[in-house]
C-alpha positions in Angstrom: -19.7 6.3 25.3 -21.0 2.7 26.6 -17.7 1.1 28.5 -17.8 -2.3 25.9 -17.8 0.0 23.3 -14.8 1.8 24.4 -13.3 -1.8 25.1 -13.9 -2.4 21.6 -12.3 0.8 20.6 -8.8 -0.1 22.5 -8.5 -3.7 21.7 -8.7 -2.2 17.3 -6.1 0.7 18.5 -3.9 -0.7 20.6 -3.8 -4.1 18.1 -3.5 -1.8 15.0 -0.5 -0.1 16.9 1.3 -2.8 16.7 0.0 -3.9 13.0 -1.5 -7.0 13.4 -4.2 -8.3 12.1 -7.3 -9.9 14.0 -5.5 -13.7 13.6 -2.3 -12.3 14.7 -3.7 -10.8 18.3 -5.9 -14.4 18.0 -2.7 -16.5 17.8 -0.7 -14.2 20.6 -3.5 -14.1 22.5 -4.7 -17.9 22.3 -8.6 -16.9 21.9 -10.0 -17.6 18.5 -10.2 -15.4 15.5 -13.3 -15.5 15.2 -14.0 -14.2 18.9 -11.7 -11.5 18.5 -13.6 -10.0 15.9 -16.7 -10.5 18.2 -15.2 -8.5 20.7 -14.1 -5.9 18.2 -17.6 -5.5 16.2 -19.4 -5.1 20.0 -21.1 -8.1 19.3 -19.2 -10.4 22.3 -19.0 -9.4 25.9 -16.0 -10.7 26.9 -15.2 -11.6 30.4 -12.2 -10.4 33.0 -10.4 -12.9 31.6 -10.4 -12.4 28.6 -10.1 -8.6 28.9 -6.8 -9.8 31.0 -5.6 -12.1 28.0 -5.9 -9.9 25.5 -4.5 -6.9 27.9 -1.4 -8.7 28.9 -0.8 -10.0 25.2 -1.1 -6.5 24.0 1.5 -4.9 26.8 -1.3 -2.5 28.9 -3.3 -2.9 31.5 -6.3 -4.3 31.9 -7.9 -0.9 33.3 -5.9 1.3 29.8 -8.5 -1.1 27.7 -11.4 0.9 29.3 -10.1 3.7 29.6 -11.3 6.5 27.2 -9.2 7.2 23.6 -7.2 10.4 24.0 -7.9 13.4 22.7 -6.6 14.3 19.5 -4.3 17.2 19.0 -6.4 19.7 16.7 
């Protein structure tokens, strides 16, 4: 799977985990709604940075935002 769309994949999990919406991780997170969809829908390429704000505001590491999902128990 390409890497930003496995970013993608984490930031959705990770924020859904904690059930907030897209404007909730936006306000945590101080980067715009509008962004975080972006980054979501593949259609941003976010910087270190930003993978770092958005890691930090959703309690993981940078690096668990790239890593790949787990496998689900079958």
């Amino acid at each position: 799977m390409d890497i930003r769309r496995q970013l993608d994949l984490n930031i959705q999990r990770f924020r859904r985990e904690k059930g907030w919406s897209q404007e909730d991780l936006s306000f945590e997170s101080g980067i715009h709604r509008t962004y975080v969809s972006g980054i979501e829908r593949g259609v941003r390429n976010p910087t270190l940075t930003i993978v770092g704000k958005l890691a930090k505001t959703l309690d993981v590491s940078p690096g668990t935002l790239l890593d790949p999902a787990p496998k689900k128990a079958r």
